[in-house]
Backbone as CSV, one residue per row, in Angstrom:
resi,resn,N_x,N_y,N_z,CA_x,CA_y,CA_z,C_x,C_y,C_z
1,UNK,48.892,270.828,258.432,49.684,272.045,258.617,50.567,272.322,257.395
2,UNK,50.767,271.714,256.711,51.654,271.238,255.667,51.027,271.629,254.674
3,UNK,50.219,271.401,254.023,49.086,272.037,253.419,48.856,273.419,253.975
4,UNK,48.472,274.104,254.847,48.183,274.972,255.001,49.143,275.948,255.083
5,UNK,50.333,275.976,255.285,51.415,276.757,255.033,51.825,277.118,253.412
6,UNK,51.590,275.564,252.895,52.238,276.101,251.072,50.852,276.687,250.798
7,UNK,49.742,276.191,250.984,48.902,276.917,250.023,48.671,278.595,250.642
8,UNK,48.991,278.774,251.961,49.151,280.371,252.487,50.384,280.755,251.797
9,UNK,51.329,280.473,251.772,52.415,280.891,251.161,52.352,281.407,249.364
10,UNK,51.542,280.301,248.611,51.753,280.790,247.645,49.573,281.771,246.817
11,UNK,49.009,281.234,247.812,47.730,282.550,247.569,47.816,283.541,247.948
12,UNK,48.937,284.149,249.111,49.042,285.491,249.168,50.087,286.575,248.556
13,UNK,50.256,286.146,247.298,50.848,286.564,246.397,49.952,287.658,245.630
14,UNK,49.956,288.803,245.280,48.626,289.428,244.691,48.880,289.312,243.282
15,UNK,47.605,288.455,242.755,47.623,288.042,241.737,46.061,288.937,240.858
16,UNK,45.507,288.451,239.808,44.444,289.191,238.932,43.444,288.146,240.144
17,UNK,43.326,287.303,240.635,42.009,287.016,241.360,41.887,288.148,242.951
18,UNK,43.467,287.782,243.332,43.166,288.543,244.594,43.055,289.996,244.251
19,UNK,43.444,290.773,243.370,42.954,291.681,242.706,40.961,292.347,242.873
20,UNK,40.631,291.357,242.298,39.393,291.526,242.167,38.126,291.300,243.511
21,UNK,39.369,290.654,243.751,38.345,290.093,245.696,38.909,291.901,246.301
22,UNK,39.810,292.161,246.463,40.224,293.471,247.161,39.186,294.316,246.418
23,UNK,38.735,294.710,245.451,38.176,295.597,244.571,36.876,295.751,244.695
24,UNK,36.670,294.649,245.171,34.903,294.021,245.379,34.704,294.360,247.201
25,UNK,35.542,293.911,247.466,35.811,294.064,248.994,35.699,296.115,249.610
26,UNK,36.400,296.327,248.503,36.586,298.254,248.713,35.704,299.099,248.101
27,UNK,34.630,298.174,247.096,33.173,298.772,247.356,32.084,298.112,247.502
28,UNK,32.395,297.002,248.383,31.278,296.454,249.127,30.212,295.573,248.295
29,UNK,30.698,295.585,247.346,29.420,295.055,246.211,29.714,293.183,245.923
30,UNK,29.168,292.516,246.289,29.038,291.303,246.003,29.901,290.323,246.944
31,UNK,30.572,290.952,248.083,31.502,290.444,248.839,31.453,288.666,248.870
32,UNK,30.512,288.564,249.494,30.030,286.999,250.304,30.275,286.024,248.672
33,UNK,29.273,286.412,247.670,29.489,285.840,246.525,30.970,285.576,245.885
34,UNK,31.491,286.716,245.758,33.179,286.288,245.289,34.034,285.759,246.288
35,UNK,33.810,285.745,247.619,34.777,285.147,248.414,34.113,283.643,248.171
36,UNK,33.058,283.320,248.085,32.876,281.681,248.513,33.236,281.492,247.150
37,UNK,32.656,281.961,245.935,33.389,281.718,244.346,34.658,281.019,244.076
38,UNK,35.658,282.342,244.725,37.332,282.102,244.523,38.075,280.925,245.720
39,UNK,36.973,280.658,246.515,37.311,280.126,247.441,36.628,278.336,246.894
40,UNK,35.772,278.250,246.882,35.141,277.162,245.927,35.948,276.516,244.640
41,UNK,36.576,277.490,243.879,37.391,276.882,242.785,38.496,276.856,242.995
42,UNK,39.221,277.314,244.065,40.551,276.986,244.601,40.300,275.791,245.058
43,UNK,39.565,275.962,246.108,39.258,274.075,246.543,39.450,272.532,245.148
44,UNK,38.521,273.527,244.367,38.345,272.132,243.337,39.651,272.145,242.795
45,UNK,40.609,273.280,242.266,41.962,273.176,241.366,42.763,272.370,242.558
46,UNK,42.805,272.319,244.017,43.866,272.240,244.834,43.778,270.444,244.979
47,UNK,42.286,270.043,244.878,41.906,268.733,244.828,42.119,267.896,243.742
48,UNK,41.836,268.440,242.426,42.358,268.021,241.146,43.908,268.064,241.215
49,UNK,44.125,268.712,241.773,46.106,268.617,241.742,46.652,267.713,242.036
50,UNK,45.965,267.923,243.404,46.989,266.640,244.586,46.425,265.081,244.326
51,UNK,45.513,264.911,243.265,44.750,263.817,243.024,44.869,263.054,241.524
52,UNK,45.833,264.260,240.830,46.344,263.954,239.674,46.574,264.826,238.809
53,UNK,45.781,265.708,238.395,45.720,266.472,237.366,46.839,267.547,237.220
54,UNK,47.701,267.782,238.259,48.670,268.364,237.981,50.044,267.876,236.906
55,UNK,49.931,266.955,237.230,51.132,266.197,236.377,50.835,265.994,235.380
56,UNK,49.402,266.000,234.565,49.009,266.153,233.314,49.211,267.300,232.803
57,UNK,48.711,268.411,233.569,48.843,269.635,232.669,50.450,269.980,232.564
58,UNK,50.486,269.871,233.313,52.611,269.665,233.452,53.246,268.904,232.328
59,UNK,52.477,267.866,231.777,53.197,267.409,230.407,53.120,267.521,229.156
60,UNK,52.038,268.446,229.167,51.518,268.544,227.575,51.777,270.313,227.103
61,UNK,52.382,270.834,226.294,53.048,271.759,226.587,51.987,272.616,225.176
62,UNK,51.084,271.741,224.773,50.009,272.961,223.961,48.649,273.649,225.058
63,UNK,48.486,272.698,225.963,47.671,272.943,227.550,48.170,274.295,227.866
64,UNK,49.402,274.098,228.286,50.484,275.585,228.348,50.182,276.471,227.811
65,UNK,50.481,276.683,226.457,50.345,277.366,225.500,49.106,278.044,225.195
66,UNK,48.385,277.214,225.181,46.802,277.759,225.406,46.256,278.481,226.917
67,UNK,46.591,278.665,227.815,46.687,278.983,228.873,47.676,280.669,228.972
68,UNK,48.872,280.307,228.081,49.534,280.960,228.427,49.232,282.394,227.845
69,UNK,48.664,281.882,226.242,47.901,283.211,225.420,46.680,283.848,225.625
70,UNK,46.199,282.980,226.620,44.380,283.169,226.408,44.788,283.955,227.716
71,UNK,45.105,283.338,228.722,45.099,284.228,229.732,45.837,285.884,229.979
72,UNK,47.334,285.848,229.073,47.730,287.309,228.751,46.910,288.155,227.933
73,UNK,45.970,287.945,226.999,45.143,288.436,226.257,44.182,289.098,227.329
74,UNK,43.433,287.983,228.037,42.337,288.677,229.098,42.897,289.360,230.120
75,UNK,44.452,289.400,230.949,44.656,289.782,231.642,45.168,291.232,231.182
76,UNK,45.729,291.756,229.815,45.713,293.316,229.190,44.786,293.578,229.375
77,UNK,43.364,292.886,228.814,42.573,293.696,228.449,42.017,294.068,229.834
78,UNK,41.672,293.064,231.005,41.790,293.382,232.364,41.933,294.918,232.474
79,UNK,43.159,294.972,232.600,44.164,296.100,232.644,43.569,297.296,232.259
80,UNK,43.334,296.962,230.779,43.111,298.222,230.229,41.797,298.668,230.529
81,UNK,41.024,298.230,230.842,39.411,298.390,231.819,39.876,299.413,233.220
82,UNK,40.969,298.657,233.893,40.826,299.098,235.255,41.742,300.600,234.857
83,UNK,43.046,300.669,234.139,43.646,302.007,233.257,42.548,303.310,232.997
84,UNK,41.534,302.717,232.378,40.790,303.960,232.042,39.569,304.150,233.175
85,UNK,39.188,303.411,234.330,38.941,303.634,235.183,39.566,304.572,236.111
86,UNK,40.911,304.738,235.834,41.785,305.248,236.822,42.055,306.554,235.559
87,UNK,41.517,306.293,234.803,42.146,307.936,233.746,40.614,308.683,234.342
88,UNK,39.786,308.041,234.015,38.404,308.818,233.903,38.372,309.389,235.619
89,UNK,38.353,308.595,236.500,38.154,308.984,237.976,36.778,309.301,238.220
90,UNK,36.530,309.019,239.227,34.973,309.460,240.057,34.205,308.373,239.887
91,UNK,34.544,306.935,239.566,33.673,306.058,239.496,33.974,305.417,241.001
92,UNK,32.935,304.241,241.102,32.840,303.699,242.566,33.031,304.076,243.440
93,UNK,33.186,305.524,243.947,33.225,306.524,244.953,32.376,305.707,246.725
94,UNK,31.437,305.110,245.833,30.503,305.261,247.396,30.525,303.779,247.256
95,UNK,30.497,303.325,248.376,30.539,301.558,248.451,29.161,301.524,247.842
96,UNK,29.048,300.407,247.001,28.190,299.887,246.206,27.869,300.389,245.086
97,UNK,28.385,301.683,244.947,28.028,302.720,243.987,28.096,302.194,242.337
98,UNK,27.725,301.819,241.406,28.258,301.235,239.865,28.266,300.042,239.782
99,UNK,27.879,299.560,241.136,28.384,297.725,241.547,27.729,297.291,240.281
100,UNK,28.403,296.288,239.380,28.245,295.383,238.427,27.550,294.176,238.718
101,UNK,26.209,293.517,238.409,25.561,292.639,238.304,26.235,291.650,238.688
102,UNK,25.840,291.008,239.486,26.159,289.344,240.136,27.053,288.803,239.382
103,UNK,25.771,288.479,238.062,26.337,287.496,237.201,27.649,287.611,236.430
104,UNK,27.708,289.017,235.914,28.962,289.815,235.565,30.056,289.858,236.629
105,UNK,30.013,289.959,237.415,30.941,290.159,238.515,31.684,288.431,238.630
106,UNK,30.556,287.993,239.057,31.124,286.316,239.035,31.662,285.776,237.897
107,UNK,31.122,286.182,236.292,31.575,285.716,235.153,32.998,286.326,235.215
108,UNK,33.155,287.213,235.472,35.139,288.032,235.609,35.621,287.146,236.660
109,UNK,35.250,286.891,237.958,36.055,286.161,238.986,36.329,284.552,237.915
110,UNK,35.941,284.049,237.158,35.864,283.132,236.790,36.661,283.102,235.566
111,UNK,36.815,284.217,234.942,37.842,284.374,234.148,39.235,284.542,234.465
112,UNK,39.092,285.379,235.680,40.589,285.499,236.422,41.070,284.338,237.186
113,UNK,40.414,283.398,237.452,40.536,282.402,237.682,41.066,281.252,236.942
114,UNK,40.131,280.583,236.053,40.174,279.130,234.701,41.270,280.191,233.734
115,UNK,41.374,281.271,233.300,41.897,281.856,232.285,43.640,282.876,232.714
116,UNK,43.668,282.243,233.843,44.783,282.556,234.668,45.864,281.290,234.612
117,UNK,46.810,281.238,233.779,47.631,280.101,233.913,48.535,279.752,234.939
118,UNK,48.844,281.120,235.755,49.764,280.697,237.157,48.605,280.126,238.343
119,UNK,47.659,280.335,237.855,46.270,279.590,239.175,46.551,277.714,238.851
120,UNK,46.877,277.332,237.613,46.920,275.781,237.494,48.627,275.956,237.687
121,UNK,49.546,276.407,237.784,50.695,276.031,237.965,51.162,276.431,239.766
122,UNK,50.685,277.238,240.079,50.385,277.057,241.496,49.341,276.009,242.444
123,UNK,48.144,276.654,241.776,47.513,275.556,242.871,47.417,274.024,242.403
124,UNK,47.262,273.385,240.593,47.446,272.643,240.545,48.580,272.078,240.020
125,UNK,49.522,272.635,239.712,50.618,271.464,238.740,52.086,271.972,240.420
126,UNK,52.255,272.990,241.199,53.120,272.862,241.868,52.446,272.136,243.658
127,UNK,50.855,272.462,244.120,50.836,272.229,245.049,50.283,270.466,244.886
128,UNK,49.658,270.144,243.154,49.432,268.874,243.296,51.031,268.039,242.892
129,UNK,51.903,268.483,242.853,53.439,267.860,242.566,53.679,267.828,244.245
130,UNK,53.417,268.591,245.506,53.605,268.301,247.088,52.786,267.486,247.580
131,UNK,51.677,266.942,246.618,50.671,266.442,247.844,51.200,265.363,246.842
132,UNK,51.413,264.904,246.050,51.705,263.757,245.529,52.801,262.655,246.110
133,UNK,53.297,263.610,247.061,54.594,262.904,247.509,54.178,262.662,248.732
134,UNK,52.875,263.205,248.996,52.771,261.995,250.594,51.703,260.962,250.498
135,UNK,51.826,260.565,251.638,51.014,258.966,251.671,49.677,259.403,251.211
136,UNK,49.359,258.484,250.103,47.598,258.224,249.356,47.133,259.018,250.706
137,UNK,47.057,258.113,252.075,45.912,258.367,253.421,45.932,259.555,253.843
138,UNK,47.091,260.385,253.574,47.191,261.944,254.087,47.177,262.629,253.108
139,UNK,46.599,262.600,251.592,46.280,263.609,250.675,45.175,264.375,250.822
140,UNK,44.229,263.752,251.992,42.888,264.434,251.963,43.546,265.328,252.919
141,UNK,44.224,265.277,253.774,44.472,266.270,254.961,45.279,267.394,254.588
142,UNK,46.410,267.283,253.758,47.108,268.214,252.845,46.214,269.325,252.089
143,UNK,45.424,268.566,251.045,44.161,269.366,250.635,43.527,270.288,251.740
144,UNK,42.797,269.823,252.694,42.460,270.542,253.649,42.783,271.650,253.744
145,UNK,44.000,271.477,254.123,44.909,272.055,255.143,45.066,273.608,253.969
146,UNK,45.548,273.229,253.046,45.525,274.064,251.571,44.142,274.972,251.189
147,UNK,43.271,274.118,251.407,41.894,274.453,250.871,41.401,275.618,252.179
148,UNK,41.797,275.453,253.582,41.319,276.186,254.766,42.288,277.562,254.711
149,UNK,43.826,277.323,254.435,44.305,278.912,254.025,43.440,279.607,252.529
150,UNK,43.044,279.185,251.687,42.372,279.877,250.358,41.239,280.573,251.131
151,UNK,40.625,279.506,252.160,38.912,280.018,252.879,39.524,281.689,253.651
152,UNK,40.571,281.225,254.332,41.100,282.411,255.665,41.714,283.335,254.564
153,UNK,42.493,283.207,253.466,42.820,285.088,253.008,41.933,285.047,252.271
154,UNK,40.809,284.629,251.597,40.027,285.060,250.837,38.304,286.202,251.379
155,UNK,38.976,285.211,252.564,37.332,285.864,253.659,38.456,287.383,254.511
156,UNK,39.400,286.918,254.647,40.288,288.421,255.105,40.518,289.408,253.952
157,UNK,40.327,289.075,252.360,41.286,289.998,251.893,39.486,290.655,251.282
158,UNK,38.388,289.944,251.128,37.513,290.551,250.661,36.356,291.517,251.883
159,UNK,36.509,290.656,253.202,35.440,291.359,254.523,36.843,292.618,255.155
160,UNK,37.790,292.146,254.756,38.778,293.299,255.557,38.623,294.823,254.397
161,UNK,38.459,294.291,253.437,38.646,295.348,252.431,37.465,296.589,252.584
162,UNK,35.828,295.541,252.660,35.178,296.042,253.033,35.016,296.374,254.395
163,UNK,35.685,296.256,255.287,35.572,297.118,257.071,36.575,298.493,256.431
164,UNK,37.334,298.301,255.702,37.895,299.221,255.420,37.952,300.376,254.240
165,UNK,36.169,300.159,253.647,36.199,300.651,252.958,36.087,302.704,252.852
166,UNK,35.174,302.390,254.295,34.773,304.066,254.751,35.908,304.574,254.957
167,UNK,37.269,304.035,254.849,38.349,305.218,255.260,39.041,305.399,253.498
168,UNK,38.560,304.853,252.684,38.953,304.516,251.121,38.452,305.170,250.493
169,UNK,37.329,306.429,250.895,36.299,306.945,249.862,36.912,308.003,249.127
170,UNK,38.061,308.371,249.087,38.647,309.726,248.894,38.738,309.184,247.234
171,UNK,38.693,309.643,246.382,38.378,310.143,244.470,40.302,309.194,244.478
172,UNK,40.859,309.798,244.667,42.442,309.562,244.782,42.876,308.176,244.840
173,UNK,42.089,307.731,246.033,42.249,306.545,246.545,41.793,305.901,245.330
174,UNK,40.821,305.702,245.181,40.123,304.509,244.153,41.014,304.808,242.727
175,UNK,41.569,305.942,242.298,42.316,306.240,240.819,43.504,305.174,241.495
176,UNK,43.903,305.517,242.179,45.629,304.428,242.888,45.259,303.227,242.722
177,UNK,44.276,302.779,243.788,44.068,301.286,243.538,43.572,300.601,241.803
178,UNK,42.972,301.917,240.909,42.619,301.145,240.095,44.064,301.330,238.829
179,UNK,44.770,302.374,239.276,46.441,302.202,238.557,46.961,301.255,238.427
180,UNK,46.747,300.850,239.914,47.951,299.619,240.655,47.356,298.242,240.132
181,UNK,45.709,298.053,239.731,45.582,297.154,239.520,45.778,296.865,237.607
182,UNK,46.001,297.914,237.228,45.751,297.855,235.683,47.554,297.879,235.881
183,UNK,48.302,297.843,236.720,49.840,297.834,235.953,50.106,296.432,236.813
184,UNK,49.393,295.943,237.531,49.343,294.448,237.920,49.209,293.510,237.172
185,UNK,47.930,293.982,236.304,47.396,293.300,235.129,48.460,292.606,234.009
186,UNK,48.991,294.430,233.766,49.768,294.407,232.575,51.060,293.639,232.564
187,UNK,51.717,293.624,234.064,52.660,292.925,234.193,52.683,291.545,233.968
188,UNK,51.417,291.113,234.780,51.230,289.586,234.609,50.938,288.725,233.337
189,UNK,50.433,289.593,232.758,50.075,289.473,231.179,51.541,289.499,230.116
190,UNK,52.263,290.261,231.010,54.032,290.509,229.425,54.319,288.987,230.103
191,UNK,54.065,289.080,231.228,54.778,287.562,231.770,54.656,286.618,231.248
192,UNK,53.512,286.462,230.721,52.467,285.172,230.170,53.275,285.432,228.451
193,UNK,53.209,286.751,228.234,53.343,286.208,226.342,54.464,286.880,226.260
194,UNK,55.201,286.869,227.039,57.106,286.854,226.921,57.942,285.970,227.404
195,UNK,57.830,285.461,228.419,58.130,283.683,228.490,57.479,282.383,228.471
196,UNK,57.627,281.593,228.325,56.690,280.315,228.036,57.177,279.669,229.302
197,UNK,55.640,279.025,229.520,55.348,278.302,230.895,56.248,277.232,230.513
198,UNK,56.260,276.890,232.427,57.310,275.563,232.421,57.185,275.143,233.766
């Protein structure tokens, strides 16, 4: 339970992954694939945490650094993709409509992911610093517990998006969501290369 509260607590934060699960979710295109994806490598970062690897990346402060640039770099340019999506208008109108190739689609979830530095300071350097502090015998259950909230908003924020996509079709709608996600972007990105991780 313990596990499953911090790791609900801090994945439903809307970040550049949950971003892209909502986006995928509101035109229907690749759903099942990016939810088990983002849900699959949360598992592995949440297991590497609580098993060690958090306290490594936590001490070496060029890890940081490299994290901290690479990921504000991809997360503008993010931005500026979803910006002129939202200047141009009339794209992805119809669920599935423009849907981007598997492999493409999954290669971006995977960038917003590994190339996201608050994804290792959340799921691994702060939730593997909680599981570290309980008994060796209950780290697998913590994990769990962590790993089963990533499964539940990831399968809610991408199958809800899509039940809800037929009321989303309006030209308007999709320019908003793709505003909101390019000044999401941009924010998270000044974050990254205007203060240094810690």
């Amino acid at each position: 339970m313990q596990g499953w509260l911090t790791g609900a607590s801090l994945i439903m934060a809307i970040g550049a992954q949950n971003a892209l699960v909502l986006r995928q979710g509101l035109m229907r295109s690749h759903v099942a694939p990016v939810v088990l994806f983002c849900t699959v490598a949360d598992v592995l970062l949440i297991c590497l945490g609580v098993f060690g690897l958090g306290a490594l990346i936590a001490s070496n402060a060029w890890v940081l650094n490299l994290f901290r640039w690479g990921g504000a770099a991809f997360l503008i340019l993010y931005g500026l993709r979803a910006a002129q999506r939202a200047w141009a208008g009339g794209a992805a109108l119809q669920a599935g409509a423009n849907a981007s190739a598997l492999r493409a689609t999954l290669l971006t979830a995977a960038a917003l992911t590994f190339l996201n530095p608050h994804v290792y300071l959340d799921t691994v350097v702060l939730l593997g610093t909680l599981g570290a502090q309980i008994a060796a015998g209950q780290r697998w259950a913590f994990a769990l517990g962590a790993s089963l909230a990533s499964l539940m908003w990831f399968s809610l924020l991408g199958f809800g998006a899509a039940a809800a996509a037929e009321a989303l079709r309006k030209p308007w709608v999709w320019r908003a969501i793709d505003a909101l996600v390019a000044l999401l972007m941009w924010v998270l990105g000044l974050q990254l290369a205007l203060r240094p991780l810690a």
